[in-house]
PDB file of N, CA, C and O in Angstrom, chain B, residues numbered from 101:
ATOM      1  N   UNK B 101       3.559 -11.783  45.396  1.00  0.00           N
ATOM      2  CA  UNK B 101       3.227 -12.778  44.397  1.00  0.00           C
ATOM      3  C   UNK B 101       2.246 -13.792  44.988  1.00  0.00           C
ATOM      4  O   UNK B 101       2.044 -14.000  46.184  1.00  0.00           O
ATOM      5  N   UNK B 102       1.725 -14.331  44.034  1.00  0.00           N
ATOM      6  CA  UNK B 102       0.360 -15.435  45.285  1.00  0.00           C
ATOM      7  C   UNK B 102       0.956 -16.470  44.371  1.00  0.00           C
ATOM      8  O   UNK B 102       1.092 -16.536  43.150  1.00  0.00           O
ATOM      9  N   UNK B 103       1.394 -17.588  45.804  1.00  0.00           N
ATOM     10  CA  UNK B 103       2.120 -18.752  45.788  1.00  0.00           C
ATOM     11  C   UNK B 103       1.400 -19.629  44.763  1.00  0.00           C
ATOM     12  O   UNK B 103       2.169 -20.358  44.136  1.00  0.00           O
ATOM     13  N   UNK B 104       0.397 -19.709  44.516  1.00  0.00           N
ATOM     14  CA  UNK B 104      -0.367 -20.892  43.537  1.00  0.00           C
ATOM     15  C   UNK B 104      -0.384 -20.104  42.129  1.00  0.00           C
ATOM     16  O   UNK B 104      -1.381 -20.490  41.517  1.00  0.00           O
ATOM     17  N   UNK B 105       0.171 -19.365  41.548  1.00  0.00           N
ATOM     18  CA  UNK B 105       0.654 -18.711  40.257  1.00  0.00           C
ATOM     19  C   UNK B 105       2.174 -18.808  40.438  1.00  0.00           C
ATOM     20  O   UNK B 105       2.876 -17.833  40.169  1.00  0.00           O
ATOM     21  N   UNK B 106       2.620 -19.776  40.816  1.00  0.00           N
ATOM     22  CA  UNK B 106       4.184 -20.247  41.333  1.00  0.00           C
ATOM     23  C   UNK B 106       5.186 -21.049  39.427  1.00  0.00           C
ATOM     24  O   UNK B 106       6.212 -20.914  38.760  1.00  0.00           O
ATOM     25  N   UNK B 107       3.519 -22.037  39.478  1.00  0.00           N
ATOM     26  CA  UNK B 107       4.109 -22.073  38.249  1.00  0.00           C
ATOM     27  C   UNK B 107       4.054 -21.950  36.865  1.00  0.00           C
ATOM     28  O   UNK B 107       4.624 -22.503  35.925  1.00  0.00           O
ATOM     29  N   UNK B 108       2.988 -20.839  37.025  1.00  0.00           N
ATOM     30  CA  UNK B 108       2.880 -20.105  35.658  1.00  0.00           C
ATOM     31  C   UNK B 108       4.308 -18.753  35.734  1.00  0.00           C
ATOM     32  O   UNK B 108       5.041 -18.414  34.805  1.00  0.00           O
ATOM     33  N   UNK B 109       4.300 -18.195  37.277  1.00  0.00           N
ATOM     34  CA  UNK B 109       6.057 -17.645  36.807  1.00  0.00           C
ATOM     35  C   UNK B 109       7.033 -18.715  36.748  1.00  0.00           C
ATOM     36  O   UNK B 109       8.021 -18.101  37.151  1.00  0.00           O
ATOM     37  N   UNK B 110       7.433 -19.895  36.520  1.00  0.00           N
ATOM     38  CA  UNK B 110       8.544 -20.082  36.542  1.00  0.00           C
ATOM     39  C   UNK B 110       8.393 -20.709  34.415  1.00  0.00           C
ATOM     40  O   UNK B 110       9.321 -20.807  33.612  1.00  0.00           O
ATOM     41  N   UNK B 111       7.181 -20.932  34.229  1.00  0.00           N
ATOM     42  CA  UNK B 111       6.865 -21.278  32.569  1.00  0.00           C
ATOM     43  C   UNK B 111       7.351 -20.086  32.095  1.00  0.00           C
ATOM     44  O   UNK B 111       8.251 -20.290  31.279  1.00  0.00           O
ATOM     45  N   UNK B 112       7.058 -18.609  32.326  1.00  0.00           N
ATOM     46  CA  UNK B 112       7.233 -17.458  32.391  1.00  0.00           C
ATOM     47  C   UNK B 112       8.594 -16.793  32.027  1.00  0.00           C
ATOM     48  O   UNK B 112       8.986 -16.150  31.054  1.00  0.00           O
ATOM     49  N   UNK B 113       9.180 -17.220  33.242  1.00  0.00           N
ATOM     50  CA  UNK B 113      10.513 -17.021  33.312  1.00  0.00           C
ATOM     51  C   UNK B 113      11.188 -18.091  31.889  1.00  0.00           C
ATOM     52  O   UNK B 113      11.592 -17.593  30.839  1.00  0.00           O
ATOM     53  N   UNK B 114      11.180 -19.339  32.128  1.00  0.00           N
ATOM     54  CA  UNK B 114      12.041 -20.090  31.191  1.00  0.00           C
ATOM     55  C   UNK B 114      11.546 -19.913  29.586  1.00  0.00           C
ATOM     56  O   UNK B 114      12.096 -20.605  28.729  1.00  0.00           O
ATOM     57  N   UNK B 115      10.402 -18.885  29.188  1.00  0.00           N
ATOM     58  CA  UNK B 115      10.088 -18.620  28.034  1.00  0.00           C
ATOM     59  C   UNK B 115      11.010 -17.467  27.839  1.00  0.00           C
ATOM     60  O   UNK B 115      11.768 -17.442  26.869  1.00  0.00           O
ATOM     61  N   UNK B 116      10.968 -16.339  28.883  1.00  0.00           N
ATOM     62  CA  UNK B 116      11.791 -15.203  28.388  1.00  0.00           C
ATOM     63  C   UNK B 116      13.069 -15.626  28.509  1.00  0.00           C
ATOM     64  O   UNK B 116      13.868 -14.951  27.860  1.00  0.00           O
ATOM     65  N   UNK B 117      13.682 -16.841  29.348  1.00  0.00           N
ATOM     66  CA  UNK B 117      14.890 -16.892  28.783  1.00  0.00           C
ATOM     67  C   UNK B 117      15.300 -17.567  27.736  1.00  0.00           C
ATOM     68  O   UNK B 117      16.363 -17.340  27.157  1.00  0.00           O
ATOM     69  N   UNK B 118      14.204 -18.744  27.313  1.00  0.00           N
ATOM     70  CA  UNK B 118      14.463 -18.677  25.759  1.00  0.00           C
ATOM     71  C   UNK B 118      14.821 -18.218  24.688  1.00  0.00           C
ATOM     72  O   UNK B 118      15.632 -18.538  23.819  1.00  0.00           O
ATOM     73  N   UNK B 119      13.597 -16.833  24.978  1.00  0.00           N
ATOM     74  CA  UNK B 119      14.045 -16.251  23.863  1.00  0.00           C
ATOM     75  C   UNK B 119      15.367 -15.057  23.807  1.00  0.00           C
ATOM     76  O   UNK B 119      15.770 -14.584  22.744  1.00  0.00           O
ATOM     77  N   UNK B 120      15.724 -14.827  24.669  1.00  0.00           N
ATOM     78  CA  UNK B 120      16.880 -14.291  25.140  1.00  0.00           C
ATOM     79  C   UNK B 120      17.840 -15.111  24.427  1.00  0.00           C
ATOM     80  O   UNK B 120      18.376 -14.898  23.340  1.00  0.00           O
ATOM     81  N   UNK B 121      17.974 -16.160  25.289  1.00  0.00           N
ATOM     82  CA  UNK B 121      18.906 -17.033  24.176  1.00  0.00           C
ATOM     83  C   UNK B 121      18.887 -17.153  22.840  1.00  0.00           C
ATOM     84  O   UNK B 121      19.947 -17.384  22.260  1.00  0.00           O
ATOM     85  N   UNK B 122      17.912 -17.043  22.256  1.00  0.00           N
ATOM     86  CA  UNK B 122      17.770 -17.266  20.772  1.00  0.00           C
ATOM     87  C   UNK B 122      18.230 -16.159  20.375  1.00  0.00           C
ATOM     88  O   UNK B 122      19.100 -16.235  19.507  1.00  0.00           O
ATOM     89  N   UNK B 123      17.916 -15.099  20.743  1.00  0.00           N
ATOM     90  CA  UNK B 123      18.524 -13.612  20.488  1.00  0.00           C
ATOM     91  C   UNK B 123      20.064 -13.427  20.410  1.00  0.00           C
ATOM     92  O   UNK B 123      20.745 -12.835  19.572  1.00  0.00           O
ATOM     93  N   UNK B 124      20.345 -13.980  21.322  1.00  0.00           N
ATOM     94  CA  UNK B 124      22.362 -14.200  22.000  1.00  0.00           C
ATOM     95  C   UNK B 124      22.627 -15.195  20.070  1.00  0.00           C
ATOM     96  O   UNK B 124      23.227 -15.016  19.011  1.00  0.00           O
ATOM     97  N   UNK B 125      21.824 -16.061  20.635  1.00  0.00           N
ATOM     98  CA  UNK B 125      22.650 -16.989  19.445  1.00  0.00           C
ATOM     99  C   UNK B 125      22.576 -16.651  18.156  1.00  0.00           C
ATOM    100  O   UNK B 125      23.338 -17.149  17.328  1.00  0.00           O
ATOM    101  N   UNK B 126      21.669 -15.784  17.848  1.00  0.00           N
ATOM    102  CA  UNK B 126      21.393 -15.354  16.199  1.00  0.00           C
ATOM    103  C   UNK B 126      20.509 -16.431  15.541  1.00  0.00           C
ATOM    104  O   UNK B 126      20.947 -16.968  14.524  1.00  0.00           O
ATOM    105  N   UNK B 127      19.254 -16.812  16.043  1.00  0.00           N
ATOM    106  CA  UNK B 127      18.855 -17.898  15.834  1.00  0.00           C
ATOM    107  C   UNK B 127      18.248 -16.819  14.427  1.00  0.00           C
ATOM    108  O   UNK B 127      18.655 -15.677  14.214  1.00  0.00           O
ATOM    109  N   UNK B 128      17.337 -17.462  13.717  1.00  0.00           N
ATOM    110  CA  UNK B 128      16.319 -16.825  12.291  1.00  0.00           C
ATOM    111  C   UNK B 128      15.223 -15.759  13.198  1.00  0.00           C
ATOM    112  O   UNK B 128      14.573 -16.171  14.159  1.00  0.00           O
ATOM    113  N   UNK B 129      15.171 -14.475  12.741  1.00  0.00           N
ATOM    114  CA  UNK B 129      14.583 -13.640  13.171  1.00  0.00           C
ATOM    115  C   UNK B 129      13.028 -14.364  13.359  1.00  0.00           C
ATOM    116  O   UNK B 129      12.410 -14.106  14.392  1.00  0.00           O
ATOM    117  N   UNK B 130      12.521 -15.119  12.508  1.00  0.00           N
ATOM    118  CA  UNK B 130      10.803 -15.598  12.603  1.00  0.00           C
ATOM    119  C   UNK B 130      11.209 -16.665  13.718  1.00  0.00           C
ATOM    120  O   UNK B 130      10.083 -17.036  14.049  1.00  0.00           O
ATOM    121  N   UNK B 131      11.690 -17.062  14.148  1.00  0.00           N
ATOM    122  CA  UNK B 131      12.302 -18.054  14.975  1.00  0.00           C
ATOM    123  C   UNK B 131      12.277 -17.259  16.985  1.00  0.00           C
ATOM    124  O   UNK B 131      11.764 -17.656  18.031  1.00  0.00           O
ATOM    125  N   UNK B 132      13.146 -16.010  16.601  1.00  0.00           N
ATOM    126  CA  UNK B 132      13.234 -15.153  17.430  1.00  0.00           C
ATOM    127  C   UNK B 132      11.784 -14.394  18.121  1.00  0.00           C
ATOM    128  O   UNK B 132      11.530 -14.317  19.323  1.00  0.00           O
ATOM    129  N   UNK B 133      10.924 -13.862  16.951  1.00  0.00           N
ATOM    130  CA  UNK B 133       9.744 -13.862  17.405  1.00  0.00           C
ATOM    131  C   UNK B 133       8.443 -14.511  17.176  1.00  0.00           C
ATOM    132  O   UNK B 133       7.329 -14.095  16.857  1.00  0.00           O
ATOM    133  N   UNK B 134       8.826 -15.392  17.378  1.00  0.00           N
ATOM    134  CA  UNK B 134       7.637 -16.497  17.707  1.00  0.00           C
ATOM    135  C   UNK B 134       7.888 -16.722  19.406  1.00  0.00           C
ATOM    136  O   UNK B 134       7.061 -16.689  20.317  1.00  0.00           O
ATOM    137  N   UNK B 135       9.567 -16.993  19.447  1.00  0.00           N
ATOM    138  CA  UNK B 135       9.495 -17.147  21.491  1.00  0.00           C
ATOM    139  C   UNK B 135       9.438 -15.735  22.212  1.00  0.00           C
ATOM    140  O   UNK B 135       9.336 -15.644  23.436  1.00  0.00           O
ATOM    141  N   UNK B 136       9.521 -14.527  21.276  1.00  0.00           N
ATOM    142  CA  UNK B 136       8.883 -13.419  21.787  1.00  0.00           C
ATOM    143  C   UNK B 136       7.961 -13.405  22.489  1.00  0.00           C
ATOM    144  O   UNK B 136       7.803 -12.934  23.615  1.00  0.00           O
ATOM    145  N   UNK B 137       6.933 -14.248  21.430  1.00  0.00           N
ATOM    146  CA  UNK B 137       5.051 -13.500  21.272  1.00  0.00           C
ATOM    147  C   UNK B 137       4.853 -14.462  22.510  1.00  0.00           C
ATOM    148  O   UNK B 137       4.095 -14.112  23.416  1.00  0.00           O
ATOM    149  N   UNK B 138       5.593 -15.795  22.568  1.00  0.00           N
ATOM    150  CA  UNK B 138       5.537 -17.144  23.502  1.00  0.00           C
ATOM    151  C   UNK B 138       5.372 -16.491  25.230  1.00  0.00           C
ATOM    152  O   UNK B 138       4.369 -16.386  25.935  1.00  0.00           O
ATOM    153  N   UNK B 139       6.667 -16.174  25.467  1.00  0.00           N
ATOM    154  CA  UNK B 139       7.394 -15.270  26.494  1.00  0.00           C
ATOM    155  C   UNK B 139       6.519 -14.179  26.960  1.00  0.00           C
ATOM    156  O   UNK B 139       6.467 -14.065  28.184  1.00  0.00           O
ATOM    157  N   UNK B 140       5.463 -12.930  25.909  1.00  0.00           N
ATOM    158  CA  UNK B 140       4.942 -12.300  25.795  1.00  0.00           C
ATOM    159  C   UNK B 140       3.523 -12.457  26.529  1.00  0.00           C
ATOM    160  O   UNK B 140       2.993 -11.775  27.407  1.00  0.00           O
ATOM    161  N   UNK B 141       2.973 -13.977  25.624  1.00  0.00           N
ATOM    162  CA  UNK B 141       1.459 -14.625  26.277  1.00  0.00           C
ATOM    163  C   UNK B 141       1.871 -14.775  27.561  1.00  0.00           C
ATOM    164  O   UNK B 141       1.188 -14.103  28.335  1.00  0.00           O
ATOM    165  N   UNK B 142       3.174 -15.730  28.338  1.00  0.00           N
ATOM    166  CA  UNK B 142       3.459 -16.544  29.352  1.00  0.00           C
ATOM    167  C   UNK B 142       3.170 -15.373  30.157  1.00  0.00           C
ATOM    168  O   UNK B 142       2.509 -15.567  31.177  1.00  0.00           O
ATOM    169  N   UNK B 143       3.598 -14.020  29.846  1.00  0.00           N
ATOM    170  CA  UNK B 143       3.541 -12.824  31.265  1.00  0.00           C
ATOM    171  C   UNK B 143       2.374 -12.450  31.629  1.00  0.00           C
ATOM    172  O   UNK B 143       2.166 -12.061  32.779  1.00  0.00           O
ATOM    173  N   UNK B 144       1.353 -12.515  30.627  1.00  0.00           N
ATOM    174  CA  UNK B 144       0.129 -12.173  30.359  1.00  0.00           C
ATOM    175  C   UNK B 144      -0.509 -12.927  30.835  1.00  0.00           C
ATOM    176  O   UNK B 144      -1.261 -12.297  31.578  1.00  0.00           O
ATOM    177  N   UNK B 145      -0.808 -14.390  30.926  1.00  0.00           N
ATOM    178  CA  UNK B 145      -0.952 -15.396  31.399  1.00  0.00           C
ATOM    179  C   UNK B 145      -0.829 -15.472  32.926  1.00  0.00           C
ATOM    180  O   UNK B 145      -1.829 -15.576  33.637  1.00  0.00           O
ATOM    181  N   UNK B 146       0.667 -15.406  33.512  1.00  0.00           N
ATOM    182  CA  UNK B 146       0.808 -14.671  35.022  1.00  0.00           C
ATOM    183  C   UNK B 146       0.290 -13.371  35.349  1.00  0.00           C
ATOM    184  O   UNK B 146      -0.158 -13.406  36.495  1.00  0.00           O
ATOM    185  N   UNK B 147       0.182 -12.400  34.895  1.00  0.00           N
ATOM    186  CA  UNK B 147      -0.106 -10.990  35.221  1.00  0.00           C
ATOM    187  C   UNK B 147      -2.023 -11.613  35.347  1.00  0.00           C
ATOM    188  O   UNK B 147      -2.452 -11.890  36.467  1.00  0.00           O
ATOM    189  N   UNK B 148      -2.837 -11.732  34.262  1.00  0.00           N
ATOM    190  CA  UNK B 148      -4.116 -12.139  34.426  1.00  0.00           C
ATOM    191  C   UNK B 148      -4.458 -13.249  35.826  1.00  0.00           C
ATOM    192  O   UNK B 148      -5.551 -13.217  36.391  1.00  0.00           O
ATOM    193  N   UNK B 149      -3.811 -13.797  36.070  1.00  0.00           N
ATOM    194  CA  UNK B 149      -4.302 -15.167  37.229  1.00  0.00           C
ATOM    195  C   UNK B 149      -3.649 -14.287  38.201  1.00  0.00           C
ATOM    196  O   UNK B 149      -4.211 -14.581  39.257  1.00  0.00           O
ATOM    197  N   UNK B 150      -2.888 -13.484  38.422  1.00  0.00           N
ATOM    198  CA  UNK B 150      -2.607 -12.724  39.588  1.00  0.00           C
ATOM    199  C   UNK B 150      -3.858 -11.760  39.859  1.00  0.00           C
ATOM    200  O   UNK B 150      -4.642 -12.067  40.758  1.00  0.00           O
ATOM    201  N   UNK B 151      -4.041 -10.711  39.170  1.00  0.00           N
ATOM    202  CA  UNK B 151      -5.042 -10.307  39.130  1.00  0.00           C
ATOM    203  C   UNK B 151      -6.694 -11.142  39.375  1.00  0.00           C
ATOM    204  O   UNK B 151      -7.553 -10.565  40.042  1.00  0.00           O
ATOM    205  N   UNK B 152      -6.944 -12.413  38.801  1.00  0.00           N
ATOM    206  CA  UNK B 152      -7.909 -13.010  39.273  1.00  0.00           C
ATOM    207  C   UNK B 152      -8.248 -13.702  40.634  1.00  0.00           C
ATOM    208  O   UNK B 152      -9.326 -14.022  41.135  1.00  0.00           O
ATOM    209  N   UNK B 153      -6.596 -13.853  41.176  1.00  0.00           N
ATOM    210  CA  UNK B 153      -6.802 -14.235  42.610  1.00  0.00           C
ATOM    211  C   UNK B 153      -6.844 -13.134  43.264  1.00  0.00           C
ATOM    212  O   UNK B 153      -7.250 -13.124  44.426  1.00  0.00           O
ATOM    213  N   UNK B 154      -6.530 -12.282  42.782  1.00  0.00           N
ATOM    214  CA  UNK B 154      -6.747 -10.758  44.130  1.00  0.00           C
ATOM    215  C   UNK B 154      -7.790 -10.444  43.984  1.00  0.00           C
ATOM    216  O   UNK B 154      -8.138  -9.533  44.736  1.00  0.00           O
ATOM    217  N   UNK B 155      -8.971 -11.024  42.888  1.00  0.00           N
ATOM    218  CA  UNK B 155     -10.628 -10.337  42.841  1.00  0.00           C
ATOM    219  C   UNK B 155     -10.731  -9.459  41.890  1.00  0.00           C
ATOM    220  O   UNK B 155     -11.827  -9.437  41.330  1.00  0.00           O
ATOM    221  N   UNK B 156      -9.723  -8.525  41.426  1.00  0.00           N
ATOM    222  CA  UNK B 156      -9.416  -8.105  40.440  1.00  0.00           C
ATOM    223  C   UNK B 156     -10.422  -7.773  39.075  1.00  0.00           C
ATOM    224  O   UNK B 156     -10.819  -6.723  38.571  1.00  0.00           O
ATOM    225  N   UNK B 157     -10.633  -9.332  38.728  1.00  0.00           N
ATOM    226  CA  UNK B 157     -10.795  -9.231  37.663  1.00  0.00           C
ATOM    227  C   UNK B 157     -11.148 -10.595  37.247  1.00  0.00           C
ATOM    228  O   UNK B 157     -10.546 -11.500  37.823  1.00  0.00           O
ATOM    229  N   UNK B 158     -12.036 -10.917  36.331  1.00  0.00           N
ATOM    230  CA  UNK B 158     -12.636 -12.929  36.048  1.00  0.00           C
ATOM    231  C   UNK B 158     -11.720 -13.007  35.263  1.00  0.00           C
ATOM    232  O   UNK B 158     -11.295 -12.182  34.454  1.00  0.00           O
ATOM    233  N   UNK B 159     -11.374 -14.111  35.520  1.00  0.00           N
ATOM    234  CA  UNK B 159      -9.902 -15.414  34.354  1.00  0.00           C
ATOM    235  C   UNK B 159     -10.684 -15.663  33.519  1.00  0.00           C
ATOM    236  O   UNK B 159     -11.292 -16.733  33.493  1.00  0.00           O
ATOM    237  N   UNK B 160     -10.884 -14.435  32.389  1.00  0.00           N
ATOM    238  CA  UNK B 160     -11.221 -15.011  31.097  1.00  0.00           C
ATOM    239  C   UNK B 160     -10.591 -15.123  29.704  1.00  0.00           C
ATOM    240  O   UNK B 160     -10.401 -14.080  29.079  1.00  0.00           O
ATOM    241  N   UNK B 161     -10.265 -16.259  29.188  1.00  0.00           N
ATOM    242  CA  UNK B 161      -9.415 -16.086  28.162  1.00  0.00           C
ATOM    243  C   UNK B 161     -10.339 -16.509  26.614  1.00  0.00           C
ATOM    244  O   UNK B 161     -10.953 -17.549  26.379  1.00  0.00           O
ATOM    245  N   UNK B 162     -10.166 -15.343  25.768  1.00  0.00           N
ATOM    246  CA  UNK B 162     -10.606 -15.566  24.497  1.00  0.00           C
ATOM    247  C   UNK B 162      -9.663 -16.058  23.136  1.00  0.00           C
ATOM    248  O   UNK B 162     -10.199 -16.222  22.040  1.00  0.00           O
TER     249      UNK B 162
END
C-alpha cells in the first residue's frame, strides 16, 4: 500500500462500512444504494491514486 493514500483507505473503509450497516439495519433500499455507489467511488478513488503513485497511470478524474 503507499503510505500517503493512508487516508483515502481509511474514507474507504468507513464508507463500506456504512453501507454495510445500512444493509444490517434495513435502512430504504435508495438509501442503501446511494452509500453503495459512495463506498464504490471511495475504492476507485484509492485503487486510481495507488496506481498514480506507482507511475501507472495520470490522476485524472472526469
Amino acid at each position: 500500500m503507499i503510505e500517503a493514500g493512508e487516508p483515502l483507505i481509511q474514507e474507504a473503509t468507513a464508507a463500506l462500512r456504512r453501507y454495510h450497516q445500512a444493509q444490517a439495519d434495513g435502512e430504504a433500499p435508495e438509501q442503501v444504494e446511494r452509500l453503495r455507489q459512495i463506498a464504490e467511488s471511495a475504492y476507485q478513488a484509492v485503487t486510481d491514486y495507488q496506481l498514480y503513485a506507482l507511475g501507472h497511470q495520470p490522476l485524472i478524474r472526469h
